[in-house]
C-alpha positions as CSV (number, residue, x, y, z in Angstrom):
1,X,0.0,0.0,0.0
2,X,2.7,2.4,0.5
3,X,4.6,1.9,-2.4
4,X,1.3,2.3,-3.8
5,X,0.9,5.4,-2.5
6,X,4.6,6.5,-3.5
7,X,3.6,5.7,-7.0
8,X,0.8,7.8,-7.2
9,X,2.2,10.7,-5.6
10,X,5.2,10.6,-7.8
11,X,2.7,10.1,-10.7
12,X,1.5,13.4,-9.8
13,X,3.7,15.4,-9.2
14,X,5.4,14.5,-12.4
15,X,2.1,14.9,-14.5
16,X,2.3,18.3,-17.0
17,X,-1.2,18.0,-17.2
18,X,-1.3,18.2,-12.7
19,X,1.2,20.5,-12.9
20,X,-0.5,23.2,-15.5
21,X,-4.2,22.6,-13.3
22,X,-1.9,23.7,-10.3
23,X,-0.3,26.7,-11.8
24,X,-3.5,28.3,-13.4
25,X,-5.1,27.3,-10.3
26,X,-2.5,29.6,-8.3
27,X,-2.0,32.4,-11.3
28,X,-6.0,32.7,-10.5
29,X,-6.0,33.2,-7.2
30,X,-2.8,35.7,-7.2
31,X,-5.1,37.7,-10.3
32,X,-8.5,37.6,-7.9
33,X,-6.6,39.3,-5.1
34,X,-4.8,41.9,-6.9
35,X,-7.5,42.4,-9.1
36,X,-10.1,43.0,-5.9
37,X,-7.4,45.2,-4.4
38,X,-7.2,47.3,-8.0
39,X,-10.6,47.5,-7.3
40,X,-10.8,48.8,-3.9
41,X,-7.5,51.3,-4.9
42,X,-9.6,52.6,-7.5
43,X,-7.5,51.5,-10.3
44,X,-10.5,49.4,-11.9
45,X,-14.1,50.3,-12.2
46,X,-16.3,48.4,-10.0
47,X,-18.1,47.6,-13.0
48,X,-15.7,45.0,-13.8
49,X,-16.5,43.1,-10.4
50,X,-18.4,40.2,-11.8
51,X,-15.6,39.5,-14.5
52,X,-12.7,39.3,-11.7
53,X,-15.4,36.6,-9.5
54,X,-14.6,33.7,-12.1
55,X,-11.2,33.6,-11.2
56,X,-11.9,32.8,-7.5
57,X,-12.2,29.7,-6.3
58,X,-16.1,29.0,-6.6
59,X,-14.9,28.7,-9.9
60,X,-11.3,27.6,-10.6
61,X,-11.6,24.7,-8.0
62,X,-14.4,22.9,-10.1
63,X,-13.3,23.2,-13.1
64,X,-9.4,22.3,-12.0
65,X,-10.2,20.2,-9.8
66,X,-12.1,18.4,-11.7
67,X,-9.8,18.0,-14.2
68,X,-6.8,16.8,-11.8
69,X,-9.2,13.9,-10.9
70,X,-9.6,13.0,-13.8
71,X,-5.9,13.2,-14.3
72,X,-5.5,11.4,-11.4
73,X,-7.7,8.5,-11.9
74,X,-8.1,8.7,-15.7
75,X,-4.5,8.1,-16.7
76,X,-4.2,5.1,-15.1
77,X,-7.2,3.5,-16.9
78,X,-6.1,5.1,-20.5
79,X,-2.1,4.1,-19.9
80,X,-2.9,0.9,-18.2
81,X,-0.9,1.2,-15.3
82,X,-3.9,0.4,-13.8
83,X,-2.9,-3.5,-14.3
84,X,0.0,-2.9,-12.1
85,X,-2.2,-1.5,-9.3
86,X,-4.7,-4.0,-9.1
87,X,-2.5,-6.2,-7.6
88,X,-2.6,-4.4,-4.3
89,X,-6.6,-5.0,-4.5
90,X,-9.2,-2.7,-5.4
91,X,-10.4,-1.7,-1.9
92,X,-6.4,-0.5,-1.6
93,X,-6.7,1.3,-4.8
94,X,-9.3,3.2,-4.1
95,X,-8.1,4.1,-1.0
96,X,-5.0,5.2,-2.3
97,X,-6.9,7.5,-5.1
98,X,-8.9,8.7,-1.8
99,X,-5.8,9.7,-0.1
100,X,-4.0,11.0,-3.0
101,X,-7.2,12.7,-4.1
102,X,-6.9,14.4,0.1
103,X,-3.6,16.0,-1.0
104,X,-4.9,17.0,-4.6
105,X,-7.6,19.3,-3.7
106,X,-5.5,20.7,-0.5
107,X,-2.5,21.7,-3.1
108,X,-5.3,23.4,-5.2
109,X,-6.9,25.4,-2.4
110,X,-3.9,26.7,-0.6
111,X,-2.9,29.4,-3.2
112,X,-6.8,31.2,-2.2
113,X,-5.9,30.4,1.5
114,X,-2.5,32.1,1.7
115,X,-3.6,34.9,-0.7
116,X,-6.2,34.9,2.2
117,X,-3.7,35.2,5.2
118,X,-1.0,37.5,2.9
119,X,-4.1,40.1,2.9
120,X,-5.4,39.6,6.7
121,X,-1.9,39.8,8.0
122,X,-1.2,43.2,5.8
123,X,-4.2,44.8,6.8
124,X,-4.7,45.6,3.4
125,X,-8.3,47.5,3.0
126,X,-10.4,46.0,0.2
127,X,-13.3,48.1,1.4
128,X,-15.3,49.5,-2.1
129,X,-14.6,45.7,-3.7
130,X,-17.6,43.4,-2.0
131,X,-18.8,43.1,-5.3
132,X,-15.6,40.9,-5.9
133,X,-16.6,38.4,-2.2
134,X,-18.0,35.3,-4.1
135,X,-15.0,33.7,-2.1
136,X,-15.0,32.4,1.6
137,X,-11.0,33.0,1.2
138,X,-11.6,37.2,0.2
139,X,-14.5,37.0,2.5
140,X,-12.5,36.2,5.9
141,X,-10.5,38.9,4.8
142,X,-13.7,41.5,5.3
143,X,-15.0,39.9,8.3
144,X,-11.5,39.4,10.2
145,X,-11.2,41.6,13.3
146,X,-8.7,41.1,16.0
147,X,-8.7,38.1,18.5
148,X,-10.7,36.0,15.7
149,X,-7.2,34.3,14.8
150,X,-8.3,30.7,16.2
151,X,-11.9,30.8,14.2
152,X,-9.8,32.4,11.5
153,X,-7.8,28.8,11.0
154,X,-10.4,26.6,11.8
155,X,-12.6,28.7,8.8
156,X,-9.6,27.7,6.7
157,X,-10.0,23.9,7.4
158,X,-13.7,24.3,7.7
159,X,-12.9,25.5,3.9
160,X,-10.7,22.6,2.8
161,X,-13.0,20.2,4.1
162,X,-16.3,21.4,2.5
163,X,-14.2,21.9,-1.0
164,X,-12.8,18.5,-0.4
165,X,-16.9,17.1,0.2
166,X,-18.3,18.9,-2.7
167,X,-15.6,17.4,-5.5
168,X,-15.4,14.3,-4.1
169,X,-18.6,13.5,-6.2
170,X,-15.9,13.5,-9.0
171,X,-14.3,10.5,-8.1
172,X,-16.5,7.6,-8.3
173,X,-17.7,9.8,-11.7
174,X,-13.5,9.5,-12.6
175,X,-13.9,5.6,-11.8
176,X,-16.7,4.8,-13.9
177,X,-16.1,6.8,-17.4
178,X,-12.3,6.8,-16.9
179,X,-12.2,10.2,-19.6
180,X,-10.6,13.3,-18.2
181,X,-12.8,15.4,-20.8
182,X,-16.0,13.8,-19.3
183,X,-15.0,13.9,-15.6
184,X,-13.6,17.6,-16.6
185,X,-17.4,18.8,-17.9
186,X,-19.1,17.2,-15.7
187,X,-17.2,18.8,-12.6
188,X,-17.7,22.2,-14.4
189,X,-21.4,21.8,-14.6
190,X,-22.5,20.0,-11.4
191,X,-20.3,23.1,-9.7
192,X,-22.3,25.6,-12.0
193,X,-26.0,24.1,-10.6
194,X,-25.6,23.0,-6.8
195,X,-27.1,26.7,-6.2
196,X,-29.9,25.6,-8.4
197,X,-30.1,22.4,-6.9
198,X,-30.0,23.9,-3.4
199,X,-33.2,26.3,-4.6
200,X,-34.8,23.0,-6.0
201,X,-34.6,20.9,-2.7
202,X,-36.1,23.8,-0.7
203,X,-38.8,23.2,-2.3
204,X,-39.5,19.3,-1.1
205,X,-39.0,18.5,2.2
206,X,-37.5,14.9,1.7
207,X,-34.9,16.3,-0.6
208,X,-34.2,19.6,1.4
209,X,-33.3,17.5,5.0
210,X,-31.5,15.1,2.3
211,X,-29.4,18.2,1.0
212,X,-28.8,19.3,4.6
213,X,-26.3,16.3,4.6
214,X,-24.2,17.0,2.1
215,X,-21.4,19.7,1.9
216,X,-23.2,21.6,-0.6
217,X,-24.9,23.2,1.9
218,X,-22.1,24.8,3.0
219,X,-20.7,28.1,2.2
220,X,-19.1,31.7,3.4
221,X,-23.0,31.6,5.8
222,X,-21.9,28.4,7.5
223,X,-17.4,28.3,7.1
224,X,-16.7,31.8,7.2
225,X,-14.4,34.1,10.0
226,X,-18.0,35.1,11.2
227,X,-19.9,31.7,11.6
228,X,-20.6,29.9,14.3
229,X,-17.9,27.7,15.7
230,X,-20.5,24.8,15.6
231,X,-21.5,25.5,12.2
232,X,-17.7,25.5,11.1
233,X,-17.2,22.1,12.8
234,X,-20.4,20.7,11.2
235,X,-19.7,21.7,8.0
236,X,-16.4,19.6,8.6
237,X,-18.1,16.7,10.4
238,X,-20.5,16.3,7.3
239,X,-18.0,16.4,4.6
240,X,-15.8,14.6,5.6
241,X,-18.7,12.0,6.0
242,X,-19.8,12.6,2.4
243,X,-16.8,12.3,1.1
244,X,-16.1,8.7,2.9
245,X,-19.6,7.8,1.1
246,X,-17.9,8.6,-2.2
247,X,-15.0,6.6,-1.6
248,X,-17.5,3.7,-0.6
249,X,-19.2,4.2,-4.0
250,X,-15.9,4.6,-5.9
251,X,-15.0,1.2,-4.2
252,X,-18.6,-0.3,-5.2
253,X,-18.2,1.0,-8.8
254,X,-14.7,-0.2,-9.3
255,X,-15.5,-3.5,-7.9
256,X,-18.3,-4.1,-10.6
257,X,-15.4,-2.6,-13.5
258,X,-14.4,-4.7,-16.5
259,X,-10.7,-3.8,-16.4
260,X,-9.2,-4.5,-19.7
């Protein structure tokens, strides 16, 4: 399992295609910031607010994250180094995509989270950009007042986790079609409509106390500098819950799969 594990990682990092998801992924968040900033210094119209949102990380986290799971997952199936792999079993295997899939998304959200802390620690004023807050990162940077340091950290995991809940769904998705392009659109997409779908379950009961359940649920309301330190560790709790139950289905899926 640990050789396993080696493997993978290695895979990874070596990967141009991991590697480019990474670096737009980080060239985003450093633009979001500055841009914001520009924003609040005057030097862009606030007009241009709703342009400089897609590059934070509501956005760039589904569609690159996404993609690296498909990367992750994918390659193995369309190189076939998934027949060396099996060996170790495929309960190990997918518990070794789960944990490398743990490091994957943490990699992509840690440019928005120091971009986060560069800006709290700076005391740099963003006031006349809350058009730009689409972020829980840029938002802890509003709502941050002094002696809010511990709830500022535990947003930050509160963060990871619920990120790491809502793209998990990509992974028993990565298991069963195996294409990176597919995995990729269908990330993008689902990201695009869990507002919608949150709006649609409100509207049954059954589904809405279903929804409550699931990461998607969760956002700058419930994880940011300003929630409730119970909400924070709920939103935690239930992710990492959720995301457990899609490595249980990745397992189930793979289990059924006609490797060939």
């Amino acid at each position: 399992m640990k050789n396993l594990c080696k493997a993978t990682m290695y895979r990874m990092v070596k990967s141009t295609g991991m590697r480019v998801a990474v670096g737009l992924t980080a060239v985003a968040a450093v633009l979001y910031y500055s841009c914001a900033f520009m924003i609040a210094e005057g030097k862009i119209d606030i007009s241009q607010a709703g342009s400089i949102t897609g590059l934070g990380d509501a956005m760039m986290l589904w569609l690159f994250g996404a993609l690296a799971v498909s990367l992750l997952i994918g390659s193995d199936f369309e190189h076939k180094t998934i027949h060396g792999a099996i060996r170790f079993g495929r309960r190990k295997m997918v518990l070794n995509y789960m944990l490398a899939y743990l490091v994957l998304v943490t990699v992509l959200v840690l440019p928005y989270t120091i971009g986060s802390l560069v800006c709290v620690c700076s005391g740099a004023d963003f006031t006349g950009a809350e058009g730009t807050v689409i972020s829980l990162y840029l938002g802890n940077v509003f709502a941050y007042e002094e002696g809010m340091a511990g709830k500022l950290v535990l947003s930050y995991l509160a963060g990871l986790a619920v990120y790491i809940g809502q793209l998990s769904i990509c992974v028993p998705v990565a298991v069963k079609v195996k294409k990176p392009v597919v995995v990729t659109a269908f990330g993008f997409f689902f990201g695009m409509i869990t507002a919608l779908i949150s709006t649609l379950a409100s509207k049954v009961e059954l589904l809405d106390n279903i929804y409550q359940l699931t990461p998607y649920r969760y956002g700058m309301a419930q994880t940011g500098v300003g929630a409730e330190t119970g909400d924070m560790w709920m939103g935690i709790a239930v992710s990492l819950v959720f995301t457990a139950l899609m490595g249980v289905v990745s397992w189930l899926v793979l289990k059924k799969a006609d490797i060939k």
